[in-house]
C-alpha positions as CSV (number, residue, x, y, z in Angstrom):
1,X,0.0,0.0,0.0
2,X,1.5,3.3,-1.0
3,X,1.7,6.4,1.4
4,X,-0.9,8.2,0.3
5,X,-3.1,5.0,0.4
6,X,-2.5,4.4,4.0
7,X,-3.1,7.9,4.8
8,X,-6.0,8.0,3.4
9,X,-7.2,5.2,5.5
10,X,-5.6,6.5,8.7
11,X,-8.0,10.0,7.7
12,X,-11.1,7.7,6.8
13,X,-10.9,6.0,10.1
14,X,-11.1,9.1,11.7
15,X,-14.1,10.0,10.5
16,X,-18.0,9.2,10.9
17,X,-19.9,7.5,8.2
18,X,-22.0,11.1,7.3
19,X,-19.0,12.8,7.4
20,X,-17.8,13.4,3.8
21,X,-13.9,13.5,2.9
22,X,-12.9,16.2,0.3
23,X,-9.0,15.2,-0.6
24,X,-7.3,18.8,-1.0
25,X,-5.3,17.8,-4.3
26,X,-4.3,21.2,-5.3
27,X,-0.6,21.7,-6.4
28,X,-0.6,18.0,-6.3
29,X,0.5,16.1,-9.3
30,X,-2.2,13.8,-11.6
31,X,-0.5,10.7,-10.6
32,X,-0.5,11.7,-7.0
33,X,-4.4,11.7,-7.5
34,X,-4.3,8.2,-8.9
35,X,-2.7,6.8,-5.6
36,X,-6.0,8.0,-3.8
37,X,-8.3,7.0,-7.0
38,X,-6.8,3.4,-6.9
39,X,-7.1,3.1,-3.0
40,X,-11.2,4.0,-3.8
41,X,-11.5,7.8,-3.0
42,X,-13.5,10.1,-6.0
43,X,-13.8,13.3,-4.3
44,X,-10.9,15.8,-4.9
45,X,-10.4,19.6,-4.0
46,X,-8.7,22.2,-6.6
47,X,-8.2,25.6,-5.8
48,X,-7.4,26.7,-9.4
49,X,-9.9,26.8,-12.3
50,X,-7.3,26.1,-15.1
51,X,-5.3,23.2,-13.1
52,X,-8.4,21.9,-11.9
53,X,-9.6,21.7,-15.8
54,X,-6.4,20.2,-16.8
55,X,-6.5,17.5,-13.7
56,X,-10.1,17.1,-15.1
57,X,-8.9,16.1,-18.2
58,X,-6.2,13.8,-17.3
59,X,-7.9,11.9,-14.7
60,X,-10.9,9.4,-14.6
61,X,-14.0,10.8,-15.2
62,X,-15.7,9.7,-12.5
63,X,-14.1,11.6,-10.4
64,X,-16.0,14.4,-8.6
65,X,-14.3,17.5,-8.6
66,X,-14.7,20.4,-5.8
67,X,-13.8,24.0,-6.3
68,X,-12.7,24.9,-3.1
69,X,-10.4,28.3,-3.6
70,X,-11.7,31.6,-4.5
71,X,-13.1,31.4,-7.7
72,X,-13.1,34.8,-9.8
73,X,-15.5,35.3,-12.2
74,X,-13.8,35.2,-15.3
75,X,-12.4,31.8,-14.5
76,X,-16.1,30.1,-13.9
77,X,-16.1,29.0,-17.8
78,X,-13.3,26.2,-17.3
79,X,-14.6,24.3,-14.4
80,X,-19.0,25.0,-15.4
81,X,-19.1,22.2,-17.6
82,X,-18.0,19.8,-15.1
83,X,-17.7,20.9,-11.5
84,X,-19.7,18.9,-9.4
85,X,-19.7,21.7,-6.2
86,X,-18.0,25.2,-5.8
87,X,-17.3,26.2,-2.3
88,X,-16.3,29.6,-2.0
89,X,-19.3,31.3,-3.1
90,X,-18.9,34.8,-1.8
91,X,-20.7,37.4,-2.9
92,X,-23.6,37.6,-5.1
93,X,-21.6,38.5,-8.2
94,X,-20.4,35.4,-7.8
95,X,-23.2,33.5,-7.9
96,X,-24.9,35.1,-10.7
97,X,-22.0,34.6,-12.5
98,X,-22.1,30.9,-12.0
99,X,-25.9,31.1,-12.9
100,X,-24.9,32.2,-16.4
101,X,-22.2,30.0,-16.9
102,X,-24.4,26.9,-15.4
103,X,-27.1,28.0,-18.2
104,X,-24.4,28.2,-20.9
105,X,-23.6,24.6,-20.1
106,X,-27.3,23.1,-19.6
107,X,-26.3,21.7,-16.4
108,X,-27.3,23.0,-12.3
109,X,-24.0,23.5,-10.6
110,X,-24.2,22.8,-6.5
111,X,-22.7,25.3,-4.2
112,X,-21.9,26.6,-0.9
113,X,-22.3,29.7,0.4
114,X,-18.9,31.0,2.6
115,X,-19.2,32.6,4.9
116,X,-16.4,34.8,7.3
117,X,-15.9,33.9,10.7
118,X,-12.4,34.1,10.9
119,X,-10.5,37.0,12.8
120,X,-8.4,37.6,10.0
121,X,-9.7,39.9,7.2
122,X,-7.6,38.4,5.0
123,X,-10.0,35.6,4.8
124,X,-13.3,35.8,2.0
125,X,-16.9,35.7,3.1
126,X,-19.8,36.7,3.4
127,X,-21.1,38.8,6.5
128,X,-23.8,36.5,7.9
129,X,-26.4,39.7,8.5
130,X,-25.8,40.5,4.7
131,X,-26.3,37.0,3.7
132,X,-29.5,36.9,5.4
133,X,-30.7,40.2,4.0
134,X,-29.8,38.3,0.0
135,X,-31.1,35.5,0.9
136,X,-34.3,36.7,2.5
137,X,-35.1,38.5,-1.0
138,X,-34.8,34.9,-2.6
139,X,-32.5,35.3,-5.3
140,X,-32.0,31.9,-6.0
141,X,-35.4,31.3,-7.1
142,X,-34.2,33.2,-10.1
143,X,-30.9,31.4,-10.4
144,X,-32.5,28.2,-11.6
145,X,-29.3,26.7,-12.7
146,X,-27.7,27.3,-9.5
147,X,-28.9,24.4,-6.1
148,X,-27.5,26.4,-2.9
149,X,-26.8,23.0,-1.0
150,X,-24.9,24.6,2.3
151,X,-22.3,26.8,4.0
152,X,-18.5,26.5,3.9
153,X,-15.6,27.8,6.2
154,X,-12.5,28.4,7.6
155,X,-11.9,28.9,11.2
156,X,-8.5,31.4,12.2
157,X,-5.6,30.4,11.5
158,X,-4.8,29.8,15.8
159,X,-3.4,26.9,17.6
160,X,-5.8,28.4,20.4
161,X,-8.7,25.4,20.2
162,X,-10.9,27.5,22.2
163,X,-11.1,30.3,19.1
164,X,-11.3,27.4,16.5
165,X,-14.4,25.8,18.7
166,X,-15.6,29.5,18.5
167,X,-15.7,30.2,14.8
168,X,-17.2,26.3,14.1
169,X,-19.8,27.1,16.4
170,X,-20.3,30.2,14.5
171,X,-20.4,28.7,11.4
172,X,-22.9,25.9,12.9
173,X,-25.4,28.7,14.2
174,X,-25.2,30.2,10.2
175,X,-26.0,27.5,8.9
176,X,-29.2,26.5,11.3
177,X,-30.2,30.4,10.2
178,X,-29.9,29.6,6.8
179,X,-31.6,25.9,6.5
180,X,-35.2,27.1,6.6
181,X,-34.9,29.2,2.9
182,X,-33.4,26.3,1.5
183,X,-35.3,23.1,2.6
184,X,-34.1,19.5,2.5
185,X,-31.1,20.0,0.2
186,X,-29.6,22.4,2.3
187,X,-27.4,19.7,4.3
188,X,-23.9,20.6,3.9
189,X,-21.7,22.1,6.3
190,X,-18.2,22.0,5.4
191,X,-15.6,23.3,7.6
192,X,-12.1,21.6,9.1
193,X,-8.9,21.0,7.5
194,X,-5.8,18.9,8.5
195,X,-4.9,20.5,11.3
196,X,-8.5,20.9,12.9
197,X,-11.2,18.7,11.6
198,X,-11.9,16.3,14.2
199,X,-13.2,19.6,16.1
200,X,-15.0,20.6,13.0
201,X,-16.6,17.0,12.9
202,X,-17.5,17.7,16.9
203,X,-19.3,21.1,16.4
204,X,-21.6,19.3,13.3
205,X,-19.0,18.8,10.4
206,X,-20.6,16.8,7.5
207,X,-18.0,17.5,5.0
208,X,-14.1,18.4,5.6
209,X,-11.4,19.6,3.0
210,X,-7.8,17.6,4.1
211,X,-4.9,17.8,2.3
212,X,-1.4,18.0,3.5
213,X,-2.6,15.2,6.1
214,X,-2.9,13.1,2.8
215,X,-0.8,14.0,0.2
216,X,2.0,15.9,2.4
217,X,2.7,19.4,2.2
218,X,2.7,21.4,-0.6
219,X,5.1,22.1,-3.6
220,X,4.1,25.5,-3.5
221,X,3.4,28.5,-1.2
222,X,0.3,29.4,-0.5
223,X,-1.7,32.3,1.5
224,X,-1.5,31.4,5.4
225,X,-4.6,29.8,6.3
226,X,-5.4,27.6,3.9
227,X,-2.1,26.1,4.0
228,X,-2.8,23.4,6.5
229,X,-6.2,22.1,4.3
C-alpha cells in the first residue's frame, strides 16, 4: 500500500460515516491523485480553475471535482461544464456569475455559500447579517441553474482550540439560520482542515477539506490559512 493510500485510510478511520472527505489535491500532481483513485477515494479539491480543468482532463471521469479556492469570475467557464460543487461562493456577483455559466452549459452547478468567521480579514466571506438580508429576498429562485446546497468555512488560523471551537460554532449557528430558505437540500456544512477537523466534525461537520494530512505538504506557497487544508 503506497503512502498516500494508508493515509488515506488513517483520515477515513477518523471519520464518521455522514462525514464526507474532500482530498485537497491542489498543487498536487495527476498521478499523485491516482494513488488515492486506486485506494477507492473520488472526491478531490482544486483551488485553481485552469489546473483543476487540466487534472479534469487527465484523470478518470468519474471523479467528482470540488472548487474549493476563491473562484473569480472570469475563471467560472473552465470548471462550469463539469464541477460537481463550488465552495467559495462569496458574494452575489459570484453567484450570478455561476448562474450564467451553469445555463451556458445546460447543467445546475451545486454550491456553498462561505461565509467569514475568521478573525483575520484576510480571509473571504460573506457577512452573515448581509447574507441573510440576500437570501431573505430569494435570489436563488431566479438562479434556476444554481442548487445552494450549504455553508462552507474556515476557522483562524490559531493553535488556540478555544477560538477554533468558536468560529465552528459560529459557522454551525449560520447554517441553522440559513436551512429554513433552503429546505431538505440544504445539508452541507463543510468546515475543518488537516490541522483541525476532528473539532470541526464535533461542532456538526458533514464534509471536511484535508490535504497536506494526505498527500503531504505542498510544492508550493500558498496564502497562510489555507495552508494546512
Amino acid at each position: 500500500m503506497s503512502d498516500i493510500a494508508c493515509q488515506l485510510s488513517f483520515v477515513r478511520s477518523t471519520l464518521p460515516a455522514e462525514v464526507t472527505l474532500v482530498a485537497v489535491s491542489k498543487t498536487h500532481p495527476a498521478e499523485m491523485i491516482r494513488e488515492a483513485y486506486d485506494a477507492g477515494h473520488r472526491i478531490f479539491g482544486e483551488s485553481r480553475p485552469q489546473e483543476l480543468r487540466e487534472k479534469y482532463e487527465a484523470l478518470p471521469k468519474d471523479i467528482e471535482w470540488h472548487m474549493i479556492g476563491h473562484l473569480q469570475t472570469n475563471k467560472i467557464k473552465y470548471i462550469a461544464p463539469f464541477v460537481a460543487l463550488i465552495h467559495s461562493v462569496d458574494s452575489a456577483r459570484l453567484a450570478e456569475a455561476i448562474q450564467r455559466e451553469a445555463a451556458k452549459c445546460g447543467r445546475t452547478i451545486e454550491i456553498l455559500l462561505e461565509i467569514h468567521v475568521a478573525e483575520e480579514d484576510t480571509k473571504t466571506g460573506w457577512n452573515i447579517g448581509e447574507l441573510k438580508n440576500y437570501v431573505g429576498t430569494a435570489p436563488f429562485a431566479r438562479m434556476p441553474n444554481i442548487c445552494v446546497r450549504g455553508v462552507m468555512g474556515i476557522a483562524t488560523n490559531t493553535d488556540d482550540g478555544a477560538v477554533i471551537r468558536r468560529d465552528f460554532d459560529e459557522l454551525r449557528r449560520c447554517f441553522e439560520l440559513l436551512q429554513p430558505y433552503f429546505g431538505p437540500r440544504f445539508n452541507t456544512l463543510s468546515m475543518g482542515m488537516s490541522h483541525d477537523y476532528p473539532l470541526a466534525v464535533e461542532c456538526g461537520s458533514t464534509m471536511v477539506r484535508v490535504g497536506s494530512l494526505i498527500f503531504g505538504r505542498r510544492k508550493t506557497p500558498v496564502s497562510a490559512g489555507n495552508d494546512m487544508q
